[in-house]
N, CA and C of each residue as an Amber inpcrd file, in Angstrom:
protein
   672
   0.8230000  -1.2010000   0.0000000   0.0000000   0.0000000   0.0000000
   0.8590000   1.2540000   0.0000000   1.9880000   1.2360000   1.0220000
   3.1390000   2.1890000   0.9100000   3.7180000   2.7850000  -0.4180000
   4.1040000   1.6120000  -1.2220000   4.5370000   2.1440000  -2.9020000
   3.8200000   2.3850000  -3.4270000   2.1410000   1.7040000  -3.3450000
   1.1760000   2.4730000  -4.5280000   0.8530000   3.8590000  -4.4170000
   0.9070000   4.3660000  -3.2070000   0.2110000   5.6810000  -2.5170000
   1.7290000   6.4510000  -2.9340000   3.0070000   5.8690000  -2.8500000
   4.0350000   6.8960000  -3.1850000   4.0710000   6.8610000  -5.1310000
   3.9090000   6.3890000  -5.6560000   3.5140000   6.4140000  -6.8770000
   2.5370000   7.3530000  -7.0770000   1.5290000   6.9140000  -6.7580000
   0.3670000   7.7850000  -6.9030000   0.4160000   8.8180000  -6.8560000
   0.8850000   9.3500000  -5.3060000   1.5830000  11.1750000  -4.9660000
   2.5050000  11.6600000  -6.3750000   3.2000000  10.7030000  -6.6430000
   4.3410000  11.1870000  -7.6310000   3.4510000  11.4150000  -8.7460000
   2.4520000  10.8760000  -9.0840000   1.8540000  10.9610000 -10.3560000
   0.5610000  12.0790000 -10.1920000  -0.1480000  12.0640000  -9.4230000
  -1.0940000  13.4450000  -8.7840000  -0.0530000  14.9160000  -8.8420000
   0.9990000  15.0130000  -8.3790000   1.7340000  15.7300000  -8.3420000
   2.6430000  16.2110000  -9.5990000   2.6070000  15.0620000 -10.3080000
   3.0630000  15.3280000 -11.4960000   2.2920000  16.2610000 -12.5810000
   1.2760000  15.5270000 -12.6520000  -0.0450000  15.7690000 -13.6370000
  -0.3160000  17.0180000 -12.9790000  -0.5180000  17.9650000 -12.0600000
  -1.0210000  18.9360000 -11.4700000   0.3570000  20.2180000 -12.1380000
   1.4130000  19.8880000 -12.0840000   2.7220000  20.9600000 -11.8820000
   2.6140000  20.8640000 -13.7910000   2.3640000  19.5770000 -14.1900000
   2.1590000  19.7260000 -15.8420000   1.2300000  20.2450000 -16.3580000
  -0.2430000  20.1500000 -15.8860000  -1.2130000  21.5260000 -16.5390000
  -0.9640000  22.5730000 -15.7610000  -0.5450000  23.0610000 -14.5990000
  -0.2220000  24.1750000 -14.5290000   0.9330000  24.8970000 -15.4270000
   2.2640000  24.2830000 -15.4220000   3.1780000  25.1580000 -15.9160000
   3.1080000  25.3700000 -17.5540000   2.9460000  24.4450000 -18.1410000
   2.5410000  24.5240000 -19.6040000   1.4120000  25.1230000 -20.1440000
   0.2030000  25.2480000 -19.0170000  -0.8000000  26.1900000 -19.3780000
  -0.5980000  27.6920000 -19.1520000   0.3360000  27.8350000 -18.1530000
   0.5960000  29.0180000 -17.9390000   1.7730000  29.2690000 -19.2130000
   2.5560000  28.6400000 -19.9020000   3.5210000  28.8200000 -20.3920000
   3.0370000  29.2780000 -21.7970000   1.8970000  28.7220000 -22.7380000
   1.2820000  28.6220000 -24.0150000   0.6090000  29.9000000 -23.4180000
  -0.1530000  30.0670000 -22.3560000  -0.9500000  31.2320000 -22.3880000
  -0.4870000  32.3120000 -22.1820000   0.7640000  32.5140000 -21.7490000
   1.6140000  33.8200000 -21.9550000   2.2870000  33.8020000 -23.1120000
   2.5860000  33.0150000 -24.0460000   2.7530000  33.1610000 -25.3780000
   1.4210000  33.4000000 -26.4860000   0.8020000  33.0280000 -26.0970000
  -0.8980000  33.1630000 -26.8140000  -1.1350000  34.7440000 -26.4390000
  -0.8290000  35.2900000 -25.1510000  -1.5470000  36.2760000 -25.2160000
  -0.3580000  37.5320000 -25.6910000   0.7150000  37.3470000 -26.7160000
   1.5980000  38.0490000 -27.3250000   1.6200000  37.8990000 -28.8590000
   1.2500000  36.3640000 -29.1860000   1.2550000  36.5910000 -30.3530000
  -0.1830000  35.8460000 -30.5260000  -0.4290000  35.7950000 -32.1480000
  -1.6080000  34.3960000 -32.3590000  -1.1300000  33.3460000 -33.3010000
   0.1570000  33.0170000 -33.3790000   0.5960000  32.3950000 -34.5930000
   0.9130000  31.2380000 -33.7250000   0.2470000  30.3240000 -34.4260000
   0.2820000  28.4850000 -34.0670000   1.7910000  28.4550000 -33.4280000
   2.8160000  28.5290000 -34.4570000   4.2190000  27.8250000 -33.7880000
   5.3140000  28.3680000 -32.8850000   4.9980000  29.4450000 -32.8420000
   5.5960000  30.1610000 -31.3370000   5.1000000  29.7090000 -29.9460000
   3.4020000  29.2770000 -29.8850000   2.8000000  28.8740000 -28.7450000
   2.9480000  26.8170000 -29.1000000   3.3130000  26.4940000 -29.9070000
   3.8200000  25.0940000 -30.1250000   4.7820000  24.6130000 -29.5210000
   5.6070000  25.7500000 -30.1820000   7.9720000  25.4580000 -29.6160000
   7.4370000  25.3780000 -28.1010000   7.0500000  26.7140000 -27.7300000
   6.8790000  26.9630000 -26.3660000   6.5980000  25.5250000 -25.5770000
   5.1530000  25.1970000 -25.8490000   4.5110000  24.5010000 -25.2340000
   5.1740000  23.5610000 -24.7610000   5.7590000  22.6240000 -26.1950000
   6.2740000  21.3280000 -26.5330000   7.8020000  21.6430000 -25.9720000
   8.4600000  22.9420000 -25.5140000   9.9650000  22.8080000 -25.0340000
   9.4230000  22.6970000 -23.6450000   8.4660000  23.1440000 -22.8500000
   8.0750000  23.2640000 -21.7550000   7.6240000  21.9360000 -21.1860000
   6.9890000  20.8040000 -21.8450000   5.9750000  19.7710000 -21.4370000
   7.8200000  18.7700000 -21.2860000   8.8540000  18.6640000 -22.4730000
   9.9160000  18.2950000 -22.3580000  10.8590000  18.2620000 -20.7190000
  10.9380000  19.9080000 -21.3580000  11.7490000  20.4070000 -19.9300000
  11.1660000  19.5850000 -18.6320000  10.2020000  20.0550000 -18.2160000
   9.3030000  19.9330000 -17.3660000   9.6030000  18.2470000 -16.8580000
   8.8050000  17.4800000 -17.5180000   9.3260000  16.2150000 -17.4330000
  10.6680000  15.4490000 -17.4240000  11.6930000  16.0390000 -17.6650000
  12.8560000  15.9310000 -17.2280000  13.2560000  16.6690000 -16.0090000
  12.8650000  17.7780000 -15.7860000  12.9050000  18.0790000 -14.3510000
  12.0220000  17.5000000 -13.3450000  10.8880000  16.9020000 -13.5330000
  10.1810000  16.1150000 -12.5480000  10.5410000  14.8170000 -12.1510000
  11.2720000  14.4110000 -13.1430000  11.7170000  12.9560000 -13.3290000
  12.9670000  13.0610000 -12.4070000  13.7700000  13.9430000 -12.7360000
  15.2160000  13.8340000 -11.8680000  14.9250000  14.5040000 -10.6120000
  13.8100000  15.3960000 -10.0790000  14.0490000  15.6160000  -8.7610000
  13.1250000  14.5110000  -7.8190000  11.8770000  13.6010000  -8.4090000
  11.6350000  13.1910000  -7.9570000  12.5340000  12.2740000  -7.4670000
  13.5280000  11.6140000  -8.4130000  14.3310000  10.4820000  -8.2250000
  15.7700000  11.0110000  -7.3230000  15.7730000  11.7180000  -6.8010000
  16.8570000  12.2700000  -6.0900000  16.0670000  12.4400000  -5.0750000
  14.9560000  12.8220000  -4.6700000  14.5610000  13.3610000  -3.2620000
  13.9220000  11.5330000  -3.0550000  13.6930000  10.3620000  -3.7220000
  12.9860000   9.6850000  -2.9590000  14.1660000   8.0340000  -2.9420000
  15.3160000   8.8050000  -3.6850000  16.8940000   7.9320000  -3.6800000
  17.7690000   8.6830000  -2.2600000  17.1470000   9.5430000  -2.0670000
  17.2870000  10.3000000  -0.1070000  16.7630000   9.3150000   0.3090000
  15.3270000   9.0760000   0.2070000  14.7260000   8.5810000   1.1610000
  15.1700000   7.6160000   1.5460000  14.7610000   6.9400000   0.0030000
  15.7890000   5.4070000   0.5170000  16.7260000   5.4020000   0.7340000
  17.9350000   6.0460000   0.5980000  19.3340000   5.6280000   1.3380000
  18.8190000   6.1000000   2.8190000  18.2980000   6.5600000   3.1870000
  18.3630000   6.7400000   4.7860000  17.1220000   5.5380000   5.1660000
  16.2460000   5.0720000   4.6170000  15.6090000   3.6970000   5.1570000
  16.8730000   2.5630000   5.1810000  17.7080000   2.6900000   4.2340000
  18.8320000   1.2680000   4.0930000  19.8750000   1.5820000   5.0490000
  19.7110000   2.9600000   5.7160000  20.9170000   3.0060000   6.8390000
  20.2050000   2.7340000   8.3630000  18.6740000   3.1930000   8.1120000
  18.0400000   2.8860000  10.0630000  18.2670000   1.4630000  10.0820000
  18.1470000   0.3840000   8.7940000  18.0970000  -1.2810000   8.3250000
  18.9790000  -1.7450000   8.7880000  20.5240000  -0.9200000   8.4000000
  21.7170000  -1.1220000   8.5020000  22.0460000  -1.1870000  10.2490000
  21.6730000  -0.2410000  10.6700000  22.0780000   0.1100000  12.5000000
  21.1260000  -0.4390000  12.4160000  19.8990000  -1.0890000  12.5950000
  18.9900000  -2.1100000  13.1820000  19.7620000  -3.5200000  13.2350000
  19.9430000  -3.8230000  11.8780000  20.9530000  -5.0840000  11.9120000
  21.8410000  -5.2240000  12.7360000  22.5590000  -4.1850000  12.6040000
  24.1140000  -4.6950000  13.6340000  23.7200000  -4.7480000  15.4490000
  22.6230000  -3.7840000  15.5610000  22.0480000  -3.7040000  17.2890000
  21.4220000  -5.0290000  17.3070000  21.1430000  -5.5190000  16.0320000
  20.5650000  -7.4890000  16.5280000  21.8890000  -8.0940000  16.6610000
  22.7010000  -7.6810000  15.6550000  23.9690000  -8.2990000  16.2040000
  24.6990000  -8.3490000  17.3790000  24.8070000  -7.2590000  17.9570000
  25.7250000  -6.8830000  19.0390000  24.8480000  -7.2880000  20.2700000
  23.7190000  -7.0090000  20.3520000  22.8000000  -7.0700000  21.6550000
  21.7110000  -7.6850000  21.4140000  21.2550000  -8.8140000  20.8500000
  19.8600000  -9.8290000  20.7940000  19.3230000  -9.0910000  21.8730000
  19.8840000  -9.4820000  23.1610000  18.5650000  -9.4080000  24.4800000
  18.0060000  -8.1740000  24.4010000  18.7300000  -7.1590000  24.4020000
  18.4830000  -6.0420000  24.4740000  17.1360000  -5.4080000  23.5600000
  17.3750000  -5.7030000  22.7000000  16.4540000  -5.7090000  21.2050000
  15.3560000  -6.8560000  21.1770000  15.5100000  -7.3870000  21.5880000
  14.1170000  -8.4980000  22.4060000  13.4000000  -8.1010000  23.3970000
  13.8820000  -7.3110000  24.4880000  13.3900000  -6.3990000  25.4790000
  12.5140000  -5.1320000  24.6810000  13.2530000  -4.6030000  23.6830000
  13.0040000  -3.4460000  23.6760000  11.8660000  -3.5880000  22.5320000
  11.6020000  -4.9450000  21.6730000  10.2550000  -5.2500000  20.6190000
   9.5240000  -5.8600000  21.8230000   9.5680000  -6.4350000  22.8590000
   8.6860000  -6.7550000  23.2930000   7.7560000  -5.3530000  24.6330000
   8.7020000  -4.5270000  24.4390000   7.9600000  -2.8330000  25.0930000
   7.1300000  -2.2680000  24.4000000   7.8190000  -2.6580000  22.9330000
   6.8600000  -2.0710000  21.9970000   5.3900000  -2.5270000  21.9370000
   5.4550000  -3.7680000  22.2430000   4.3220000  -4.0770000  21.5960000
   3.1610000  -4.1900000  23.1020000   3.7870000  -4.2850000  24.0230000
   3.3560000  -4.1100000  25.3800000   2.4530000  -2.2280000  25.4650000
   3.4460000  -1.4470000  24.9480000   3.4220000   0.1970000  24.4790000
   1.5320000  -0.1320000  23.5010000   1.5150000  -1.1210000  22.7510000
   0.1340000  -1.1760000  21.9760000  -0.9960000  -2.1600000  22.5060000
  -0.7080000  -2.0400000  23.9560000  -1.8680000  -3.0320000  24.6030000
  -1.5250000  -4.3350000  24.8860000  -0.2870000  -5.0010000  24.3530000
  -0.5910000  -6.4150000  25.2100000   0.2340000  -6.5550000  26.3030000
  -0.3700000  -7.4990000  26.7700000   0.2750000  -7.6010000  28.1650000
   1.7120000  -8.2480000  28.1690000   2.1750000  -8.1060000  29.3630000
   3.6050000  -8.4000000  29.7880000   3.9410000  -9.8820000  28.8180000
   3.0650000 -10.6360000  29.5000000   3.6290000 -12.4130000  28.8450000
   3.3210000 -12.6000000  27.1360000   2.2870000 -11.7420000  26.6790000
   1.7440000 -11.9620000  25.4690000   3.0530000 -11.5140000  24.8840000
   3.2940000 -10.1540000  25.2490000   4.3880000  -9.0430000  24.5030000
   5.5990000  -9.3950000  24.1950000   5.8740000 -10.4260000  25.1610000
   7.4400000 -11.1830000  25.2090000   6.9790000 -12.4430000  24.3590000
   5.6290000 -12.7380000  24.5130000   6.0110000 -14.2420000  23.8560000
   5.9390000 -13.9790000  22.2830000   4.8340000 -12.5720000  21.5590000
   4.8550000 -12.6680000  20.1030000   6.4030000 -12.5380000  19.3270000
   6.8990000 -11.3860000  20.3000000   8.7920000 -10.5840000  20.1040000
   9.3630000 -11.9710000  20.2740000   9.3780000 -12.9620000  20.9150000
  10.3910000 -13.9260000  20.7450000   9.8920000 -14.5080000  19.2970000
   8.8380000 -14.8230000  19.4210000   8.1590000 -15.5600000  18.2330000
   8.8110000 -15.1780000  16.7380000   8.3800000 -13.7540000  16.8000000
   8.9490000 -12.9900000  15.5580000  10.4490000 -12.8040000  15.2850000
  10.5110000 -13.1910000  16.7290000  12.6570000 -12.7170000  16.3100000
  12.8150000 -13.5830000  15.4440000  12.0290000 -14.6400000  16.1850000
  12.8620000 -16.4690000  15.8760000  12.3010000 -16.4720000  14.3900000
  11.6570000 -15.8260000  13.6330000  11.0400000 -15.9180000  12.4140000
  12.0240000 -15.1000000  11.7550000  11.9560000 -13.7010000  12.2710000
  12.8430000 -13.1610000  11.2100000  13.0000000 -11.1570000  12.1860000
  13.8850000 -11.8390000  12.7470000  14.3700000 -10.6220000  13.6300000
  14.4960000  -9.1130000  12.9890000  14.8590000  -9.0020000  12.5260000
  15.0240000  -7.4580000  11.6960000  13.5910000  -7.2650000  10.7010000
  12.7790000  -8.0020000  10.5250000  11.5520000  -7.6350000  10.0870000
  10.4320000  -7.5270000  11.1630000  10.5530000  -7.6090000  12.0780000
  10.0510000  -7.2300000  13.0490000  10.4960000  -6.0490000  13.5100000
  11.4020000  -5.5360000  13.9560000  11.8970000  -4.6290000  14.3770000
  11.9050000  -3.2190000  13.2940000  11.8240000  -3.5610000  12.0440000
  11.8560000  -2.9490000  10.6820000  10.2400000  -2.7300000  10.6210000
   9.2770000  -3.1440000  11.0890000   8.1460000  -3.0760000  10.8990000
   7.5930000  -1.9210000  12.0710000   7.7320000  -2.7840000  13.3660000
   7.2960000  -2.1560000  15.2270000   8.0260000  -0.7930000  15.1360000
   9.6830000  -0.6560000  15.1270000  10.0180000   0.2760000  15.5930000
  10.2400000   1.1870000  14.4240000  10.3220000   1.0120000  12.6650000
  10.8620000   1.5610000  12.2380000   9.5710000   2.4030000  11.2680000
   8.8070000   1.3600000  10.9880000   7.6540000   1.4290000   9.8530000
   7.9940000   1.1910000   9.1250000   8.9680000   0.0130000   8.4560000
   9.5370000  -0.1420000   7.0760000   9.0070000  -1.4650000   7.0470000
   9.6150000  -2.2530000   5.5910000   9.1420000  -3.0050000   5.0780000
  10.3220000  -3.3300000   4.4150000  11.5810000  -4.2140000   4.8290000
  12.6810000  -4.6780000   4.5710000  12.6580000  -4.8910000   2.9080000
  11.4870000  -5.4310000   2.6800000  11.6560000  -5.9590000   1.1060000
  11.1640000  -5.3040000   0.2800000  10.7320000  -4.1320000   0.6720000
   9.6800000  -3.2740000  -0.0130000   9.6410000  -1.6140000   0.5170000
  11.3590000  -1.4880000  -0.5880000  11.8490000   0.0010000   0.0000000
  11.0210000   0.5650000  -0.6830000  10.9710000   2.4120000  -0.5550000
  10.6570000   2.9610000  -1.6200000  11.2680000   3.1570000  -2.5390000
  10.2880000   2.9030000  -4.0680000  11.5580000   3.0980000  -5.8680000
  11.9510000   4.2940000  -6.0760000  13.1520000   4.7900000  -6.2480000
  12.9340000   6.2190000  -6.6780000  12.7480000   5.4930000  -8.3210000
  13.0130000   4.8360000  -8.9590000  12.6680000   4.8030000 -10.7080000
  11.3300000   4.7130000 -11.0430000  10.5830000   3.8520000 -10.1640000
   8.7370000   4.1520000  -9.8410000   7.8430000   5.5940000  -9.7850000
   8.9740000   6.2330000  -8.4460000   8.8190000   7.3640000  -8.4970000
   8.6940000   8.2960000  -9.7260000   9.8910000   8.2940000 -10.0240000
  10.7960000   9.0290000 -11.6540000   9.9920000   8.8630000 -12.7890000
   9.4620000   7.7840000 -12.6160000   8.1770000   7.4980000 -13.8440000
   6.9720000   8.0850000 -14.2740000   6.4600000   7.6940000 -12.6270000
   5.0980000   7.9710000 -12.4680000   4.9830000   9.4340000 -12.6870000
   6.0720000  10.4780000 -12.0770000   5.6570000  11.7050000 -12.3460000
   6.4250000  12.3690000 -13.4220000   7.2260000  11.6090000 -14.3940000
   7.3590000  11.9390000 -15.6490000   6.0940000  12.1230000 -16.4060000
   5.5040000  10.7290000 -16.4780000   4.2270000  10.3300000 -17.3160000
   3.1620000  11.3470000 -17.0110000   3.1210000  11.0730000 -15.5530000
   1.9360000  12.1970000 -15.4920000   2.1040000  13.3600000 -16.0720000
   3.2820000  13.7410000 -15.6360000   3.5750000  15.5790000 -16.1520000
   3.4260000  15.8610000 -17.6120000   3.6890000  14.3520000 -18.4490000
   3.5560000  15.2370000 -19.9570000   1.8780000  14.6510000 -19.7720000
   1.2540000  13.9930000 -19.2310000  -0.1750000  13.4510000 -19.7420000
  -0.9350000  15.0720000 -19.1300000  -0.6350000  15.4840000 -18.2610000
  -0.9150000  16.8240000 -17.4430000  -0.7360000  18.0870000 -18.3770000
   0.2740000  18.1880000 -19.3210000   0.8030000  18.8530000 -20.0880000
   0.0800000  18.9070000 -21.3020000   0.3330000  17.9250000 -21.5650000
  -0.7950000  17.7140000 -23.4700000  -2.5010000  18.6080000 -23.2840000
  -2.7250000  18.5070000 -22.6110000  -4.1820000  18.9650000 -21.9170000
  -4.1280000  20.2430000 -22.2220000  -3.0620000  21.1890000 -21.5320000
  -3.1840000  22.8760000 -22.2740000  -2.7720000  23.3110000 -23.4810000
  -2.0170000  22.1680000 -23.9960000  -1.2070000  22.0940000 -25.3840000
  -2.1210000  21.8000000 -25.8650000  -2.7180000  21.0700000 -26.2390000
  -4.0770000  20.6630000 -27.1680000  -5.4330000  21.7960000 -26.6840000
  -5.4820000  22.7480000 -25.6610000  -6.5730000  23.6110000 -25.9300000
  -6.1800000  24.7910000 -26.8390000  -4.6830000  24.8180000 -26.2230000
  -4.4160000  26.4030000 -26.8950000  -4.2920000  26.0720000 -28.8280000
  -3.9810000  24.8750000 -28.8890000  -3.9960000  25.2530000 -30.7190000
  -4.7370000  24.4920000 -31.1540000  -5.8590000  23.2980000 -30.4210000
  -7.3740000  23.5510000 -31.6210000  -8.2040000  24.5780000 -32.0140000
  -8.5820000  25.4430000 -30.9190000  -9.7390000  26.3050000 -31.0340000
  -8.9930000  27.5830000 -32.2020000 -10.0060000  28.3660000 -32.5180000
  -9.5610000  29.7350000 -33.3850000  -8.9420000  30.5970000 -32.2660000
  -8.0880000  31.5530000 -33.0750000  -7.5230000  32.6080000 -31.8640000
  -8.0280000  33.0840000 -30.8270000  -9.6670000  33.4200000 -31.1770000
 -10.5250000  34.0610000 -30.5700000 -10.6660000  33.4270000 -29.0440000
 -10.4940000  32.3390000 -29.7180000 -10.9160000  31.3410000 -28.2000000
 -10.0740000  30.7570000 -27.7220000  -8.4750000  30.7660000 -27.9700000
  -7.8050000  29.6500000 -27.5410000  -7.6530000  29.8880000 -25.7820000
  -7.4150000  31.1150000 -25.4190000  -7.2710000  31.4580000 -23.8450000
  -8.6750000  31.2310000 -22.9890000  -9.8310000  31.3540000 -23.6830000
 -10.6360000  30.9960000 -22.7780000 -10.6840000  29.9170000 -22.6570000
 -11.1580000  28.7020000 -24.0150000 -10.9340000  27.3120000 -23.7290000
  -9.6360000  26.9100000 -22.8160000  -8.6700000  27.3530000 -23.0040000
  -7.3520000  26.6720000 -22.1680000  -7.6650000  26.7370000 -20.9450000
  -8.4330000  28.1970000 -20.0970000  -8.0740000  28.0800000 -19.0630000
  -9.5160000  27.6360000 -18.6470000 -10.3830000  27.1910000 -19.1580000
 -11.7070000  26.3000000 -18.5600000 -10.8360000  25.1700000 -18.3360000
 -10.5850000  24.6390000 -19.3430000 -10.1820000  23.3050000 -19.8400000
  -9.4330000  23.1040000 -18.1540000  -7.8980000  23.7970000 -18.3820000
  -7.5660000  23.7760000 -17.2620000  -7.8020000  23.6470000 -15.7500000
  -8.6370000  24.9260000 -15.2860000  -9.2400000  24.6650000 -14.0370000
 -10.1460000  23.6700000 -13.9880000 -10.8560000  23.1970000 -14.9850000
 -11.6410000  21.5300000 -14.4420000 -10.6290000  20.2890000 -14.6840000
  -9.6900000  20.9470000 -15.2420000  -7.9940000  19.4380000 -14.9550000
  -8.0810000  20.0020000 -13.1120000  -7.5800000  20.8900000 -13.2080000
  -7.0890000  20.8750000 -11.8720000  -8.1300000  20.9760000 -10.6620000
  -9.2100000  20.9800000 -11.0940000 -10.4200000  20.6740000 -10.1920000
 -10.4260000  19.1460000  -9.5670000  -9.8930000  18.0850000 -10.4070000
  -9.8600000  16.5800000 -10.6200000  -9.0060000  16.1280000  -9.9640000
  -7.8360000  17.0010000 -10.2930000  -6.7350000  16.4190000  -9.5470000
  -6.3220000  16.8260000  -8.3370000  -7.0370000  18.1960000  -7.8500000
  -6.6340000  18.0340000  -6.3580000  -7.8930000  17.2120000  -5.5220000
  -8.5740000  16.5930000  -6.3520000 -10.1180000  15.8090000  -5.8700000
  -9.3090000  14.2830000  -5.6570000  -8.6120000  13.9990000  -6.1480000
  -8.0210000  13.0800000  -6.4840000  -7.0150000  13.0180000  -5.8070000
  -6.1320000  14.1800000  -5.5320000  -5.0490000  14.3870000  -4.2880000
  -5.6620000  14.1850000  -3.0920000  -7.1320000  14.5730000  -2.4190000
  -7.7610000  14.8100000  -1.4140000  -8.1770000  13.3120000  -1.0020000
  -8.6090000  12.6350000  -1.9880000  -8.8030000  11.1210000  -1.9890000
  -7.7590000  10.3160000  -1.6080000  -6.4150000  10.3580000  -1.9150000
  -5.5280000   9.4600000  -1.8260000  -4.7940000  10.2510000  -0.5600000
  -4.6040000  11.0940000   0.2130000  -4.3190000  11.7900000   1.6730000
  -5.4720000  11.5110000   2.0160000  -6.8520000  11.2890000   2.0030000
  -7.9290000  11.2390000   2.8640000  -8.0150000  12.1950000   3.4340000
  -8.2460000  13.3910000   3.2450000  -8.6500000  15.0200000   3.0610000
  -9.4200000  15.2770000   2.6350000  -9.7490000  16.7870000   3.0380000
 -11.3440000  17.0950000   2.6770000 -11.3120000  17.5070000   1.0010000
 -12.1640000  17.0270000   0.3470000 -11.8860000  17.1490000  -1.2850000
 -12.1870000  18.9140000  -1.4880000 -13.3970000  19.7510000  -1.0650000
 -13.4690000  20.7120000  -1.3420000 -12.6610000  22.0080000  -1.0750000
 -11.8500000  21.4640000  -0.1870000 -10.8560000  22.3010000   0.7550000
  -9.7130000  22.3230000  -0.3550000  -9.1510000  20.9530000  -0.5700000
  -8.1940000  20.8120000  -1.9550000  -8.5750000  21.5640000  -3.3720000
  -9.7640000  21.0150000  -3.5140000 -10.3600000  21.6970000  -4.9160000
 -10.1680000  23.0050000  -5.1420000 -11.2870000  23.9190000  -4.2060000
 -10.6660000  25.3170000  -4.3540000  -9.3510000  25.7010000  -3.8030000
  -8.4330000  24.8620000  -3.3230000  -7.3270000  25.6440000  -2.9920000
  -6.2730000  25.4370000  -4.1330000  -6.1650000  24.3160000  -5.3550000
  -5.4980000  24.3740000  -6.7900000  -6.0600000  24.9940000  -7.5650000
  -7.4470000  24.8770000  -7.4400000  -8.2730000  25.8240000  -8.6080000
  -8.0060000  27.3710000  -8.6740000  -7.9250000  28.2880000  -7.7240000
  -7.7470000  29.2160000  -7.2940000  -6.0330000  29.4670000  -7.3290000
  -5.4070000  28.9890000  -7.1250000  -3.5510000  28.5960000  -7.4770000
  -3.6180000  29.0640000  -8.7190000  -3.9970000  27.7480000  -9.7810000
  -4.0640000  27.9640000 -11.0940000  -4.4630000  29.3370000 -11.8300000
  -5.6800000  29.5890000 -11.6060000  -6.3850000  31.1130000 -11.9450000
  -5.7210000  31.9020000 -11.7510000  -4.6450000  31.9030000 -10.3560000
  -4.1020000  33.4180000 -10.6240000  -2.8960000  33.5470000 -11.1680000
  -2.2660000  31.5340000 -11.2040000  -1.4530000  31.9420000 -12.3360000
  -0.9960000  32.1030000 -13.6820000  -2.3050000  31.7330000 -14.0680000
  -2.6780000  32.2770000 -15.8630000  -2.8490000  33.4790000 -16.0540000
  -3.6260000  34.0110000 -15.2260000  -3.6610000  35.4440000 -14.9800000
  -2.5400000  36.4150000 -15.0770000  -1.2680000  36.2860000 -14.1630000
  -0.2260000  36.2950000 -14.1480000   0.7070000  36.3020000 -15.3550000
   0.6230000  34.9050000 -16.0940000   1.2850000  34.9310000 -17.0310000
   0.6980000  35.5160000 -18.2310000  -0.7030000  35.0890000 -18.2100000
  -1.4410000  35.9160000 -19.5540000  -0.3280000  37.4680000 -19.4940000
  -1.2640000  38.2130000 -18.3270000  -0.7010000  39.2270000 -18.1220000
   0.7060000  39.8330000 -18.8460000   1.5560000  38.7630000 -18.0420000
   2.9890000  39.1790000 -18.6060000   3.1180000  38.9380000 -19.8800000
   2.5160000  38.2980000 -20.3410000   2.7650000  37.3150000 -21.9660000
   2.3010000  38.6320000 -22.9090000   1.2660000  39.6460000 -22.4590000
   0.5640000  40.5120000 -22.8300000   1.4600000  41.7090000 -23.3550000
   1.7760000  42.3250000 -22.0020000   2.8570000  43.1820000 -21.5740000
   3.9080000  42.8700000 -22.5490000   4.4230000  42.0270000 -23.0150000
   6.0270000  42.1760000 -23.1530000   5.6430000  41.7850000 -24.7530000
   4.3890000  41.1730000 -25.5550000   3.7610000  41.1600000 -27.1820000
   3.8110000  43.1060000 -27.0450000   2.8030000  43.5700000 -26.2790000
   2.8840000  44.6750000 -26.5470000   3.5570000  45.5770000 -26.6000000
   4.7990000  45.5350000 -25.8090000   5.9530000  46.0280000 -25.8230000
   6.9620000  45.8360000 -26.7300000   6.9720000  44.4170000 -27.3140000
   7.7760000  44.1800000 -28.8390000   7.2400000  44.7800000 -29.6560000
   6.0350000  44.7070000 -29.5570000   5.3770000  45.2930000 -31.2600000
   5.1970000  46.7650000 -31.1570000   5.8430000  47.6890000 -29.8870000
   5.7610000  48.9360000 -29.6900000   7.4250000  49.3730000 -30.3460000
């Protein structure tokens, strides 16, 4: 359940930072010029970029993680090494610490040592799951994929419609992407969905706004 939910984050998170930045990116080029392949390059260098930067920081911040789960593993191991009793005492507090009693507490902790000592202790004291680190390449994936599937979404509003319309369609289009996906973020944290909803929806809006804006400013200023 641990890796699907860290996948998932990586990919909610992905898909969210990809219709935002690429919608904001086409729509400050849309609102400077109206010619198809300036808001194309843009788009399509942005949905690129983007996904190569999501890909490598995810996989660096969750190749942290895991090297520091494979080092608490590491000093867990050797404290079974050096001191059994000690570490038999101290899983059987634990589990005494969650309601059972004195004789139960000692007898499951012996039980489990004798099964498999460091997965017990990797589980009670650590919250890990010896065989089942977190991926950073799972990671690296999931919010690659998402980010360009997140991405294509403002790229495909801004150059079907006629000029007239490409900024309004984009940024409907948009805020009901990102209506979904913080509904969908709120679901997988078990959070309140409406609290999430308007708090990306409202993100987004002001930063199209923003970029329209600037995208505006600086067409009008070239062509001045």
């Amino acid at each position: 359940m641990f890796g699907r939910l860290n996948w998932l984050r990586a990919g909610v998170l992905g898909a969210n930072d990809g219709i935002v930045s690429v919608a904001g990116l086409v729509v400050g080029v849309a609102a400077a010029t109206v010619q198809r392949g300036p808001i194309f390059t843009a788009g399509l260098a942005g949905l690129v970029a983007g996904a190569v930067s999501m890909a490598l920081g995810e996989f660096v911040s969750v190749s942290s993680q895991r090297d520091a789960e494979r080092a608490l593993l590491s000093k867990e191991r050797c404290e079974l090494i050096d001191d059994p009793d000690s570490e038999l005492a101290e899983l059987a507090a634990l589990y005494r610490a969650k309601g059972l009693s004195e004789d139960t507490a000692r007898k499951v902790a012996q039980e489990l040592t004798a099964h498999d000592a460091l997965a017990a202790h990797a589980e009670v004291e650590l919250g890990l799951d010896p065989e089942d680190l977190t991926n950073p390449w799972q990671a690296a994936g999931a919010s690659a994929l998402s980010f360009c599937v997140g991405a294509i979404l403002p790229l495909l509003a801004i150059l079907l419609p006629p000029p007239i319309w490409r900024v309004p369609v984009t940024v409907v289009a948009v805020l009901v992407a990102l209506g979904l996906a913080g509904a969908i973020s709120a679901r997988i944290g078990r959070t309140a969905a409406p609290r999430a909803v308007v708090r990306v929806v409202i993100g987004g809006a002001i930063g199209l706004a923003v970029t329209y804006a600037i995208g505006h400013l600086a067409g009008t200023a070239t062509l001045g």
